[in-house]
Each structure stands twice: as structure tokens, then as C-alpha cells.
C-alpha angles and dihedrals in degrees: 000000000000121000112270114204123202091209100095117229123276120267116232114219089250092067096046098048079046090058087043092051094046105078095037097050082047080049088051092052110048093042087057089059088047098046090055092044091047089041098041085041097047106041080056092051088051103049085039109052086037086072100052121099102268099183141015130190137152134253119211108222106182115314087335122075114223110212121220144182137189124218113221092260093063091047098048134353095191106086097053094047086055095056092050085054093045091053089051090041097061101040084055088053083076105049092053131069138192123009079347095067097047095049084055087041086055091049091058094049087046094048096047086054096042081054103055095038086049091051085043099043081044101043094104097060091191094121090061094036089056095051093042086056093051085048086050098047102034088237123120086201096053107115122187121256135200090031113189123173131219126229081243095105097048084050099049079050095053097055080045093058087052087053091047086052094053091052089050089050091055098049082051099036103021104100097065093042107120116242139227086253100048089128083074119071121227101277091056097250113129114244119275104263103235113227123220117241113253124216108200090204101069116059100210090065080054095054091049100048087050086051086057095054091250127137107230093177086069092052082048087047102050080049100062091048096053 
């Protein structure tokens, strides 16, 4: 019976960096499904909730009243602008890497938050309403009465906040987040293409190798001389 010992064996440097790195490459990858489901979600939310009427009010025209109602775009064109942004923006964050990735990582934070403070700034619409009564009227000093406001701007702020915490996620995340050219290595240089082993004895490796463009008679032929 061998000798058991009860010291257990020595760890090498490599297996103890590998532990450190785990959690934070399942870290990686988790944070890069939730980036692209608060980015995707948001910027929706966003587009969505920007077309929606945001304020109503009435015009008097004569003895009659006229009612009206603005639709976030007319409010405010920013926060749908921004989402657009945001969306090209994430999809760019992988196709970056290095400082590049975190200035693009920076733009989709900034253009989720530019987003919520523009519905929030732009909640009250009197000013276009306003402007759509004079239009109405046909008078410059017609002014819009009985304003009430929707919840359609909280709620555009709200998908631009989404958008704001993906963003967030990819300045934090974002290093270890894989990119479109992962099949390169880091140089630059593409991945040795590794070659299947070819029996000559058995014809259907012939025929394969043949498939892959390959010349199996010069492999047979280095053989021999061997």
C-alpha cells in the first residue's frame, strides 16, 4: 500500500490566478445578457412611450373651445434621438475594444441619461401646445387653457433610465465582454487552423481530406520517406 499523505499538494500560481478570474469572467458573462436586455428594453420603452400623446389642453376659438393634445415628438425630439443613439451605441461596444470600448461604453450611459432628463425637462408641453393653438387660431397671442399631462413622460424616463443602467453595466463589465472579432487573437494575427490527421489506409479519410482542399498524397509521401 503507497504512502498517503494528509499535506495537500502544492498550488502553482496558474491555478490560483484561474479561481480569481472565474467569478469575475461568470460576472462578464451574465452582465453582457443583461446590458443587451436593459439596452434592447429601454431603447423600446423609449421609442414607444415618445409617441404617445404627452399633454392635452383646449383653444378657445370664438364662443367654442378646440381641444388639443401633443404627442412626445413634438414635445421633444430629443429622447428618441438618444435611444436611437443608445441602441447603436451598444451594439458598437462590441465591436471595440480597449479605451475604445469604454469611450462607447460612456456614450450609452450618457445617452440613456440625456433621454430621461429631456422627457422630464419636457413633461409640461405647454409650450407646444401653445404654439399648436396660435397655429389653430390663427392668433400669435392664443395661449392653451385647461392643460393636463399624461404619465407618458415618466414613463419615456423611465426606459431611458434602462438604457442609462446598461451603459453603467458596460463601463463596469465591459472588459471582459467578448467582441465581434473574438476568432483573431490579440495581435491581430487569425488562429492556426488545426489539420486532421489522415490514414492512408482508410479511403474515406482520403476523400475528406480531399473535401477540405487538402493533398493527402504529400502527407503519404513525407511518410515513406521518413
Amino acid at each position: 500500500m503507497g504512502y498517503v499523505s494528509a499535506v495537500p499538494p502544492p498550488r502553482n500560481d496558474a491555478d490560483a490566478e484561474s479561481e480569481r478570474e472565474a467569478p469575475d469572467s461568470r460576472g462578464g458573462r451574465r452582465s453582457v445578457a443583461v446590458a443587451l436586455l436593459l439596452g434592447a428594453l429601454g431603447a423600446t420603452v423609449v421609442l414607444l412611450a415618445s409617441g404617445r400623446t404627452w399633454a392635452r389642453g383646449t383653444a378657445a376659438i370664438g364662443s367654442d373651445s378646440l381641444q388639443l393634445a401633443a404627442d412626445g415628438r413634438a414635445v421633444t425630439g430629443l429622447p428618441a434621438a438618444l435611444a436611437i443613439a443608445g441602441l447603436a451605441a451598444l451594439v458598437a461596444v462590441f465591436a471595440v475594444r480597449g479605451r475604445s470600448r469604454l469611450v462607447v461604453s460612456g456614450l450609452l450611459a450618457l445617452s440613456g441619461l440625456g433621454a430621461a432628463l429631456s422627457a422630464v425637462v419636457g413633461a409640461d408641453g405647454r409650450s407646444t401646445l401653445d404654439a399648436q393653438a396660435a397655429r389653430t387660431t390663427a392668433d400669435s397671442a392664443a395661449h392653451v387653457a385647461g392643460l393636463t399631462q399624461t404619465t407618458w413622460p415618466y414613463v419615456t424616463a423611465a426606459g431611458a433610465l434602462l438604457i442609462l443602467a446598461a451603459g453603467l453595466l458596460a463601463l463596469r463589465f465591459g472588459r471582459s465582454w467578448p467582441s465581434m472579432g473574438g476568432r483573431y487573437e490579440r495581435d491581430g494575427s487569425p488562429r492556426a487552423r488545426t489539420v486532421a490527421a489522415v490514414d492512408p489506409d482508410r479511403p474515406e479519410d482520403l476523400w475528406k481530406a480531399l473535401d477540405r482542399g487538402e493533398d493527402p498524397t504529400t502527407d503519404q509521401g513525407a511518410d515513406r520517406t521518413d
